[in-house]
ZASEKE-994176 format. One record per atom (N, C-alpha, C): x, y, z; residue in one letter. Coordinates in pm, whole numbers, plus 32768, in hexadecimal, padded with zeros to 4 digits. Layout:
ZASEKE-994176
XYZA ...
END
This chain:
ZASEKE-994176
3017890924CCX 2FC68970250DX 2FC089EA24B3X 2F448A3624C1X 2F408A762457X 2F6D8B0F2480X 2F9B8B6D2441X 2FE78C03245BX 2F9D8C3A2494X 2F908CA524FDX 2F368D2A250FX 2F178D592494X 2EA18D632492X 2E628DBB241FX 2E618E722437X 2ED98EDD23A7X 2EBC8F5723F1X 2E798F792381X 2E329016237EX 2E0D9060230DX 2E4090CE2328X 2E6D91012297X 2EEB9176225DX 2E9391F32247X 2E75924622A6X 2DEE928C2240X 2E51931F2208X 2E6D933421B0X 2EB393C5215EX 2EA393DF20E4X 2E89943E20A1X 2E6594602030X 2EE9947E1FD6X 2F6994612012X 2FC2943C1FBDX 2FE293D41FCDX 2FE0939A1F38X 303C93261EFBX 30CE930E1F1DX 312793431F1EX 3156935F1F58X 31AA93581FF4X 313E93862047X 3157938520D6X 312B92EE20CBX 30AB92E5208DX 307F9216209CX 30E391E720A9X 312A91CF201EX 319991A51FCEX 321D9178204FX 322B91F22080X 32B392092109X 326791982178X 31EF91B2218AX 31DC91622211X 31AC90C721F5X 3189908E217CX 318790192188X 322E8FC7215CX 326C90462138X 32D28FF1210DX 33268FCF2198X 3321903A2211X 3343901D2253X 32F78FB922E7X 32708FB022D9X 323A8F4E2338X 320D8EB922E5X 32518EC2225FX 320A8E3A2218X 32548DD62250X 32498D54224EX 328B8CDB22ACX 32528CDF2335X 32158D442360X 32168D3D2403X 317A8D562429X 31338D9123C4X 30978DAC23BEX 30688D812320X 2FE68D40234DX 2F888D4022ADX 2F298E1422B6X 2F778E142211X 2F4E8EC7221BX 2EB18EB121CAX 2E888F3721CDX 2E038F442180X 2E278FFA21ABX 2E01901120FEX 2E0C90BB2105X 2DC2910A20E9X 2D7F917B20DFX 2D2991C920DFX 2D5B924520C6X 2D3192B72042X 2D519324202BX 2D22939C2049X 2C8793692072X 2C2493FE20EDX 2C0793BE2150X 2BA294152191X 2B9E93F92219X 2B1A93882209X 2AAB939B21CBX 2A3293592198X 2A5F92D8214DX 2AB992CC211BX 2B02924120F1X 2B2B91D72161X 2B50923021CAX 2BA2920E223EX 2B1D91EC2284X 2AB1921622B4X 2A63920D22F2X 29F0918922CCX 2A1B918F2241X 29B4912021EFX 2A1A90A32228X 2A7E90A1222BX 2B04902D2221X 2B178FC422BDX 2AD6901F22F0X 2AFA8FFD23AFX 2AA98FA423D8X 29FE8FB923B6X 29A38F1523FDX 29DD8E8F236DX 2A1F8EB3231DX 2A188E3922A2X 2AC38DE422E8X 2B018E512312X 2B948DE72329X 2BC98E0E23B6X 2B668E402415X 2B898E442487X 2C248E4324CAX 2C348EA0246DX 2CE48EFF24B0X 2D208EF82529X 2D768EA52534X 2DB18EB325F8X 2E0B8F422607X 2DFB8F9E2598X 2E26901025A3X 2DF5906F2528X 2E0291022517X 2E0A915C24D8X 2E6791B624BCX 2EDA91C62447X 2EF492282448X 2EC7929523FCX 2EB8930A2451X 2E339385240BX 2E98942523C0X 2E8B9411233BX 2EB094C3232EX 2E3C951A2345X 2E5095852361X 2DD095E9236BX 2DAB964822F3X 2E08968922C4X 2DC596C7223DX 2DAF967121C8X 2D57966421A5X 2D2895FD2160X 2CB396022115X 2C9096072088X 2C1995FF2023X 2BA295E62083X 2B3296172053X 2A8995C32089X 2A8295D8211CX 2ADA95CC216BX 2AE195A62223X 2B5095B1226BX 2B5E960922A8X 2BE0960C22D9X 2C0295B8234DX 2CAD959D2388X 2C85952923DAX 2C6A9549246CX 2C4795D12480X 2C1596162500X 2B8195C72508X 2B4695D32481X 2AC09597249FX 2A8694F22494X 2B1294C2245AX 2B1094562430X 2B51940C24E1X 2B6D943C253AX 2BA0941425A6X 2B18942725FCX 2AC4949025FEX 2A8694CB2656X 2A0294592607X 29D2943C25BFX 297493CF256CX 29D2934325D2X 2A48930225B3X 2A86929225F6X 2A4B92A826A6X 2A66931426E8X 2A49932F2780X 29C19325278FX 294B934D2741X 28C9931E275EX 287992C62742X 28D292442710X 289291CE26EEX 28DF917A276EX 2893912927A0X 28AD90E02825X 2900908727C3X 290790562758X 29518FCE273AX 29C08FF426E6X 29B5907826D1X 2A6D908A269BX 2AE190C826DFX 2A7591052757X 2AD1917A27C5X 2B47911A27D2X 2B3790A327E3X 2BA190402841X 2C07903027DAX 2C159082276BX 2C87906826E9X 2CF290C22725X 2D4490A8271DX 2DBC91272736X 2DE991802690X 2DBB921626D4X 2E13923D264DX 2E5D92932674X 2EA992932613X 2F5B93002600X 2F369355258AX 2F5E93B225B3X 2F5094372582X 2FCB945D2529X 2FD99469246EX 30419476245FX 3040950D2406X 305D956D2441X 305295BE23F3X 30AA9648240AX 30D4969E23B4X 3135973223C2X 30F79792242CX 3062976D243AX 302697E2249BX 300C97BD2540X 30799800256CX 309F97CE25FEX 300A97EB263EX 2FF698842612X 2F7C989D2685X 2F0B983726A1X 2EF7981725FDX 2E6E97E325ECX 2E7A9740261FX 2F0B96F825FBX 2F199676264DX 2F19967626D7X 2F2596EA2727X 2F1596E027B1X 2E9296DE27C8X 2E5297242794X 2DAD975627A8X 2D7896B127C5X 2DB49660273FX 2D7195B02738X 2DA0958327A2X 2E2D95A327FBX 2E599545284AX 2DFD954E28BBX 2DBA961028D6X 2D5B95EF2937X 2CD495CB2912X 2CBF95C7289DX 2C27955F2865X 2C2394DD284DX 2CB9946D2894X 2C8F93FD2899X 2D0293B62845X 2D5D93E627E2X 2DD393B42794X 2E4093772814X 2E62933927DBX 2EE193012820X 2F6A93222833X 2F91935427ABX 3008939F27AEX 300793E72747X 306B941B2701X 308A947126ADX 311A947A2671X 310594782600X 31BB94742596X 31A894C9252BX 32229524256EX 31FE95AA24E0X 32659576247EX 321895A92408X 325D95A4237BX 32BB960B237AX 335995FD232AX 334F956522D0X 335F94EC2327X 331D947E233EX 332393FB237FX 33CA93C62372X 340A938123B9X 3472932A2388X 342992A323F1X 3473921E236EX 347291B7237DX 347891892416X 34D591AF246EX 3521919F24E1X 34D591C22551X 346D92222532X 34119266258DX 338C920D259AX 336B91FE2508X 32D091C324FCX 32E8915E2538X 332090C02507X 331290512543X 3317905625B6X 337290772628X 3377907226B3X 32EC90BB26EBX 32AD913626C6X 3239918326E4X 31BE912926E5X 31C890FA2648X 3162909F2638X 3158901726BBX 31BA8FD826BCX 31F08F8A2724X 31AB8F7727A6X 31C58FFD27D0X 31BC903B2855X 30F9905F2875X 30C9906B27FDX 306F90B32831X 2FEF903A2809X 30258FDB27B9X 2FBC8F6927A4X 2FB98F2D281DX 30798F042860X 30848ED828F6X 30128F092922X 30178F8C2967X 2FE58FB929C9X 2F438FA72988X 2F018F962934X 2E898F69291EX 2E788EF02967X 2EAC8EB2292BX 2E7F8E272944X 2E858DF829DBX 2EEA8E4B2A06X 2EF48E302AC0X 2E9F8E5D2ADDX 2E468ED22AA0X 2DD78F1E2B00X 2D5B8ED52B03X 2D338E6E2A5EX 2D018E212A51X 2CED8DA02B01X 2D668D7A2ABCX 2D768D192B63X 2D4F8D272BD7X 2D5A8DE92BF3X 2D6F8DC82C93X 2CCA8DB22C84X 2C7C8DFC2C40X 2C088DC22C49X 2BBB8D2D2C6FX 2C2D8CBF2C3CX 2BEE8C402C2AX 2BD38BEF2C9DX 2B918B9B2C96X 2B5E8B0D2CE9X 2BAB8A892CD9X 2C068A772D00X 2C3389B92CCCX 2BFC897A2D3AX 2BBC89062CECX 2B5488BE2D21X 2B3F88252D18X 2B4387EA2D76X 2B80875A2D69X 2AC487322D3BX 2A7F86EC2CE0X 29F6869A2CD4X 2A0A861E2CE2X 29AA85DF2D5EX 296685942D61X 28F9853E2D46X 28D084E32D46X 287084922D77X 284384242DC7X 27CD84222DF9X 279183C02E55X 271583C82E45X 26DF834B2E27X 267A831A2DF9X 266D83692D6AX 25D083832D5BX 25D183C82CE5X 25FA84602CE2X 261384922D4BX 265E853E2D94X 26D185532D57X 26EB85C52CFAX 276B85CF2CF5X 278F86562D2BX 280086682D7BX 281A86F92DCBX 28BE87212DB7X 28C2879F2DF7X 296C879C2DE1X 298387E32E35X 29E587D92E65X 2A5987F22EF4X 2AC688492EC6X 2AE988A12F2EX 2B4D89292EEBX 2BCA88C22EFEX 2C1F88C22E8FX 2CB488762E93X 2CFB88992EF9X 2CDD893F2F44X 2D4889442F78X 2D528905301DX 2CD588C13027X 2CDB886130AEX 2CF887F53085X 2D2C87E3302AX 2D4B873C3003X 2D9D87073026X 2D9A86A83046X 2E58868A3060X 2E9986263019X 2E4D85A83011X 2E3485472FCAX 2DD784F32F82X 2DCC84AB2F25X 2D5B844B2EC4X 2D8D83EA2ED7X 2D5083482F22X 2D7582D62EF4X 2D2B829B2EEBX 2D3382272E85X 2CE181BC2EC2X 2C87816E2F32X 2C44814E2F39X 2C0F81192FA9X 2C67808A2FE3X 2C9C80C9307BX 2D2280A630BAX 2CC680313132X 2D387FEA3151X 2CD27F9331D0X 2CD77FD43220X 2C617FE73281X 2C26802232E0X 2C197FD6335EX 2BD9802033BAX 2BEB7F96344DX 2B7A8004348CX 2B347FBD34CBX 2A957FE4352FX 2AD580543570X 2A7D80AC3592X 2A82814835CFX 2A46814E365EX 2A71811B36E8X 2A2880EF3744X 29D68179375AX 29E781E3372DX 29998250375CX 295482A836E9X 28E082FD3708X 28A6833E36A4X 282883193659X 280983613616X 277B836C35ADX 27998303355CX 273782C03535X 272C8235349FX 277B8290344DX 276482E23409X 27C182FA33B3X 2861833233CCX 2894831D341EX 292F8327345CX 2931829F34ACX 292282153462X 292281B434C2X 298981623487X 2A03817D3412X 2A7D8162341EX 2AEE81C9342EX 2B77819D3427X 2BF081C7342EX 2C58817433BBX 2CAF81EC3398X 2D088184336BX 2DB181EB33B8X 2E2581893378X 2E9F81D83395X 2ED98213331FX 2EE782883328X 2F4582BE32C2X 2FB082E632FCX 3043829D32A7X 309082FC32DFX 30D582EF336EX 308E82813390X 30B382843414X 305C82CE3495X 2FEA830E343CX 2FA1834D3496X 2EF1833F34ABX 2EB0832A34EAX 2E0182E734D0X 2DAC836234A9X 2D7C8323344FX 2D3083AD340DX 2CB3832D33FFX 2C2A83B53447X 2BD38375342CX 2B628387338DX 2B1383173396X 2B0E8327331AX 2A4C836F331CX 2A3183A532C8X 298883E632C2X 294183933202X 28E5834A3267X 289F831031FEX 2853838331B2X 287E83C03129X 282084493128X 279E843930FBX 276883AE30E1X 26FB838530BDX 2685835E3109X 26DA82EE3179X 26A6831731F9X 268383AF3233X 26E983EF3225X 26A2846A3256X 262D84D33225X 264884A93187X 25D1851C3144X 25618497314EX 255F8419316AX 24CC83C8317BX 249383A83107X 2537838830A4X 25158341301AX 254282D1301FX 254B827A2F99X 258782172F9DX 262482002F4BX 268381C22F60X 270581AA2F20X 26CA81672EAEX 26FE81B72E0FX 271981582DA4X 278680EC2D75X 27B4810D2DD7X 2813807F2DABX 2867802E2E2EX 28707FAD2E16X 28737F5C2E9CX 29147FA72EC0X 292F7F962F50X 29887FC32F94X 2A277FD72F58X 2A427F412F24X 2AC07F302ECFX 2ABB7F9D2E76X 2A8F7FF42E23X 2A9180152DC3X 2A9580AF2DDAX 2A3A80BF2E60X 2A80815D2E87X 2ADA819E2EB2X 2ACA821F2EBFX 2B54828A2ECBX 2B4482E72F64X 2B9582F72F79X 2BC3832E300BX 2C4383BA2FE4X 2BB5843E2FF7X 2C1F84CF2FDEX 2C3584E93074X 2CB884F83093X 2CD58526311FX 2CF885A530FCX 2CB385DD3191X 2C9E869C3197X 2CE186AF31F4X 2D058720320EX 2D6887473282X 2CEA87B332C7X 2CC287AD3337X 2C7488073384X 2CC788333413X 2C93889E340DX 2D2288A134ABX 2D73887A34F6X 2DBC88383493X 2E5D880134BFX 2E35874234CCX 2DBC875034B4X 2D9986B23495X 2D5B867B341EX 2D9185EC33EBX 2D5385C6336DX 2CDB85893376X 2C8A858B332CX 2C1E8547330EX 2BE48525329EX 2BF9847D327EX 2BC3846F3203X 2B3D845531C1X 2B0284633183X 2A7A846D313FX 2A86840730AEX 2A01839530E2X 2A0683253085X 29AE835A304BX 29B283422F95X 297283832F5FX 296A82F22EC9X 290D83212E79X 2917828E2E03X 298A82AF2DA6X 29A783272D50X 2A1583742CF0X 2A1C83DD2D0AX 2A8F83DA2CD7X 2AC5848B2CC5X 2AFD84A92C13X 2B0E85262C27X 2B0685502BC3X 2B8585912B96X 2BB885932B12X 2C3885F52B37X 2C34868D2B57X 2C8786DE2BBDX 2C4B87582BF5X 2C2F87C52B4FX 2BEB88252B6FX 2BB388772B35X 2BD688FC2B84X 2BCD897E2AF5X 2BF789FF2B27X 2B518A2D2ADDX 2B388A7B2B55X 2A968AA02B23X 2AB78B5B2B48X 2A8C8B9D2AD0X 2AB48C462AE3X 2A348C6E2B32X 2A7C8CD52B6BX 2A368D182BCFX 29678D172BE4X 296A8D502B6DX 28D68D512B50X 28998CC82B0CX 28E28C502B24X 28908BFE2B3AX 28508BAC2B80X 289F8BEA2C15X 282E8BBF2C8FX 28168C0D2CE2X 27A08C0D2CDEX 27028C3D2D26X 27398C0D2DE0X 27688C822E11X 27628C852EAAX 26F78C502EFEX 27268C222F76X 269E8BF72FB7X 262D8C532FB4X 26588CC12FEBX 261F8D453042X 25BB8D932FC1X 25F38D592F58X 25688D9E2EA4X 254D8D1A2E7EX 25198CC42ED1X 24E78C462EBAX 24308C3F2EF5X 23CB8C282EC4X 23648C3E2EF0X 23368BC02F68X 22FC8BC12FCCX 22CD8B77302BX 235E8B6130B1X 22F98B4C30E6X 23758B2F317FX 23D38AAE31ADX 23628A6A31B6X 23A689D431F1X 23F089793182X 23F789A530E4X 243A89423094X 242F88A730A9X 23C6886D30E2X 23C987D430D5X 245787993144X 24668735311BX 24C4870C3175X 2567873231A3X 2583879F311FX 25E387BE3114X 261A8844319EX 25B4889431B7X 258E88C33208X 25F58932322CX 265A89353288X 26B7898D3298X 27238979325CX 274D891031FAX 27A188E731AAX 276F89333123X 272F893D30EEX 271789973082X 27718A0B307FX 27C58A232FFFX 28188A913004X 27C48AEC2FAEX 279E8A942F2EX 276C8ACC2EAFX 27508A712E46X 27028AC62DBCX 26EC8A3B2D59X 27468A682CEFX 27BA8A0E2CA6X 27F88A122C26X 277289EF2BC3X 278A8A522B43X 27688A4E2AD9X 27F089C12A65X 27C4896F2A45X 285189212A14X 27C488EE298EX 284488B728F8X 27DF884B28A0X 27AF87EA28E1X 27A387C4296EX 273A874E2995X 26CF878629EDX 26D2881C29E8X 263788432A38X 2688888A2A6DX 25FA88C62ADFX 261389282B53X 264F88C32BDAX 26B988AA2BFEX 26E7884B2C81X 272888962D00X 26E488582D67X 271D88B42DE8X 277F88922DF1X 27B389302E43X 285589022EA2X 285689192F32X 289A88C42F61X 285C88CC2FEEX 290988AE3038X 28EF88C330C5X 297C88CB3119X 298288393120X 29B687EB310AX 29B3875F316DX 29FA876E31FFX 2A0D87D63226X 2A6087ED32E2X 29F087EA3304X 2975882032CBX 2904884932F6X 28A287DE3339X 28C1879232F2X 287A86E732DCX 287B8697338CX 28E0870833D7X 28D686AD3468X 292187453497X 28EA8726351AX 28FB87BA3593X 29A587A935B5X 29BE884435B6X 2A5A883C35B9X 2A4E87C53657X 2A2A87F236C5X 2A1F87963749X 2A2687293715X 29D786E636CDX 29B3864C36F3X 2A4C86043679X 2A6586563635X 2AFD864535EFX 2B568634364CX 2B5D86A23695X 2BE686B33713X 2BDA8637377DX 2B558621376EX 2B5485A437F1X 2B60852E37BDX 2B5485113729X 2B7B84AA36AEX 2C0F847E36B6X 2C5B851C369FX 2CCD84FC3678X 2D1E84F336D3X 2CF28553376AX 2D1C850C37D6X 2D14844A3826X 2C95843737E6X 2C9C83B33830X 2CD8834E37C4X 2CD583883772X 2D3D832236EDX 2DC583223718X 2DCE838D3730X 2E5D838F376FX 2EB8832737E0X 2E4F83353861X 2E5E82ED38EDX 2E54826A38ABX 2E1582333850X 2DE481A9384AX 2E718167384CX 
END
C-alpha cells in the first residue's frame, strides 16, 4: 500500500531538511520552496496534506492557503501551519488551516500532529459517504444502502407463500425463522437473467422483520463520497418509472449513472407485518 502523500512548503532548506527527516518512512514527501511552487505542486501529486510556512519568497503562505480555500478541489487538503509568527498562524486557523506548530519544530511534535490531523481528515471524508451494496436483475443494475443488509446468500430452497402479490409468492427459513422472499424482478416487471439456481437472495432487516430480495448478482459493496449521489428530491420528474417511492437517488460510479433505491420500500410496512406475522403462526 502506498504512503500518504505530504508537501513540505518552506523556503528553508533546512527546516525541509528537519521535516522530511523526521516524517520519511511514514509519508511519500514532495517539497516546495515558495508559495507559487507549492501551488503549481498540489493538482500534479494531490497531497493528503500540507505543511505551509508563511514568510516566504514570490507568495506568502497566508495567500497560498487563502488560493487552497477557493478552489473547490483542494479546500478538502488539510494544512498545518508551521511557522514563528503566532499571530499570523492563528489568523490561517480561522481561514481554514487545521492546526498550527510554531518553530523551532521538534521531531516528537510533528509526527503525532501530522497523525492527528490527516486522521481527522479522512474521518470527515467518511462521515460524508454512502456504502452501498450493487445489484442486478435483468439487465438493471441498482444498489441498496449496506446498512439494511443483513445478509447475501445464495439462492436457498424456498417453499410456496400461501399469501400475497406474485412477486412475494415464496418463503424460505433462515435461522430458524421464515423470511419471505420478493421476486425484485417480478416486481419492477422485468425479466430474471439467470435461471433460479444461480441467483442470490440479500436479506434486509425492515422493522424488526427480514425480508429477502431475489435478485441475479451482487456486487462487492462500494463506498460512493458524498457528492456522488444525486438525491431524490434534485432529481428531475416525479413518478421515476417503476421504482417509484423506492428511489433514494442516482450514484455516479465507472459503470454509469445507477439508481439507489430502499428495498423496505419495495412492499408496505402493513403487508410485511401481516407477512411476518402469518409466517410466524404457520
Amino acid at each position: 500500500m502506498s504512503l500518504p502523500h505530504l508537501l513540505l512548503v518552506d523556503d528553508s532548506e533546512a527546516v525541509l531538511a528537519f521535516e522530511k527527516a523526521a516524517l520519511s518512512g511514514h509519508y511519500a514527501l514532495s517539497t516546495a520552496t515558495t508559495g507559487r511552487e507549492a501551488l503549481a505542486k498540489v493538482p500534479q501529486i494531490d497531497p493528503a496534506g500540507i505543511l505551509l510556512d508563511l514568510s516566504m519568497p514570490e507568495m506568502d503562505g497566508d495567500e497560498v492557503l487563502a488560493h487552497l480555500q477557493d478552489d473547490p478541489a483542494m479546500r478538502r487538503i488539510p494544512v498545518i501551519i508551521i511557522s514563528s509568527e503566532k499571530l499570523r498562524a492563528e489568523a490561517c486557523l480561522k481561514n481554514g488551516a487545521k492546526a498550527y506548530l510554531p518553530k523551532p519544530i521538534r521531531a516528537q511534535e510533528l509526527l503525532p500532529l501530522v497523525e492527528r490531523v490527516l486522521e481527522e481528515a479522512r474521518a470527515a471524508a467518511r462521515a460524508g459517504n454512502v456504502a452501498v451494496l450493487f445489484v442486478s436483475v435483468g439487465k438493471l443494475e441498482l444498489g441498496l444502502p449496506l446498512e439494511c443488509v443483513r445478509t447475501v446468500l445464495h439462492q436457498a430452497a424456498t417453499q410456496p407463500l400461501p399469501l400475497g402479490p406474485s412477486y412475494l409468492s415464496q418463503m424460505l427459513v433462515l435461522h430458524e425463522e421464515p423470511v419471505a422472499v420478493l421476486d425484485l424482478a417480478r416486481r419492477l416487471g422485468i425479466e430474471h437473467a439467470h435461471p433460479a439456481l444461480e441467483r442470490k437472495l440479500v436479506v434486509v432487516e425492515s422493522d424488526g422483520a427480514s425480508l429477502a430480495i431475489c435478485v441475479d448478482d451482487v456486487r462487492d459493496p462500494e463506498e460512493l463520497a458524498e457528492g456522488d449521489v444525486t438525491p431524490r428530491e434534485k432529481l428531475g420528474g416525479t413518478e421515476h418509472g417503476a421504482l417509484r417511492d423506492a428511489l433514494l437517488g442516482v450514484a455516479r460510479t465507472s459503470r454509469g449513472a445507477l439508481p439507489l433505491i430502499d428495498p423496505r420500500a419495495l412492499i408496505s410496512r402493513e403487508m410485511l407485518r401481516t407477512l411476518a406475522a402469518g409466517l410466524r403462526t404457520r
